[in-house]
C-alpha angles and dihedrals in degrees: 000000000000086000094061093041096061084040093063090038088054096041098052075041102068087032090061092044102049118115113220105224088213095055078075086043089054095043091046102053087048088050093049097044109030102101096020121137114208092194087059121094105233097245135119094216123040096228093052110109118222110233108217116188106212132187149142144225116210113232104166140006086216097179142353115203116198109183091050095030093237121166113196111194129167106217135178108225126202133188135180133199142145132255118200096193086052093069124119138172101239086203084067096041106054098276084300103165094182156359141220104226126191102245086217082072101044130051113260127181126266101233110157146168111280094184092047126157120201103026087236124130107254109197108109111197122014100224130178128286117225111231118194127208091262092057106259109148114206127191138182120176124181117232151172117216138185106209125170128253143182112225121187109202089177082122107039126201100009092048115127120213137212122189123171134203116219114206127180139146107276102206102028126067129221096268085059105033116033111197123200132185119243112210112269137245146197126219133185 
């Protein structure tokens, strides 16, 4: 009897004493984004560009129209910056090295489809950004887009095709929003 008795004592013990991991994570979240301000560009100083790494990976030719030289892909995009106010020190946070954070929380840049063909948003899920403990921001959301493209049949059907995509921020100049390329890959 005394046995089970030290056993239960031990065992709410260890209950009482137990530390959740996600109660860092909670508190965290609410530190980091408390007072921060989406709208804002994540810079100290006003004239500072952010430098966003962009790339995609090419899942699926979807459709090639050839009468309105349309080209449909579905493309997983990534970009990369980073965000000065989404830095933590892991050592305070219960060794937490990163967080997936809504976008619709955080700012994110608006790079979007110059060449685009049918004036529609194209990404398709707006899935989380990974956020690290330094501050990098990594997103990679899934889309579908319509691009033009000009597609020449005069050798159908051994013709060959190149149609590029042509990304880049939409309200923010160069000199604001400096836009690299990330190597790209094909999937399928």
């Amino acid at each position: 009897m005394n046995f089970r008795f030290l056993l239960r004592i031990l065992v709410y013990a260890g209950l009482f004493f137990y530390v959740n991991p996600n109660r860092y994570a909670d508190q965290m979240y609410e530190d980091l984004l408390y007072y921060y301000n989406k709208n804002v560009r994540p810079v100290k100083n006003a004239s500072e560009s952010v430098k966003v790494k962009f790339g995609s990976s090419l899942i699926r030719i979807i459709d090639v129209d050839e009468v309105n030289q349309v080209l449909t892909t579905n493309l997983w995009l990534e970009m990369q910056w980073f965000d000065y106010r989404l830095m933590w020190d892991p050592g305070r946070w219960g060794k937490i090295r990163k967080l997936h954070v809504p976008v619709d929380q955080i700012w994110i840049p608006d790079i979007l489809l110059y060449n685009n063909a049918d004036g529609e948003p194209h990404i398709t899920i707006m899935s989380d950004a990974i956020v690290y403990y330094n501050g990098l921001v990594v997103w990679k959301p899934p889309s579908i887009y319509k691009s033009f493209c000009s597609i020449d049949i005069e050798y159908f059907p051994y013709d060959t095709q190149t149609c590029r995509m042509k990304f880049g921020g939409w309200t923010y100049n160069g000199f604001l929003l400096d836009v690299r390329q990330l190597p790209v890959r094909y999937r399928g």
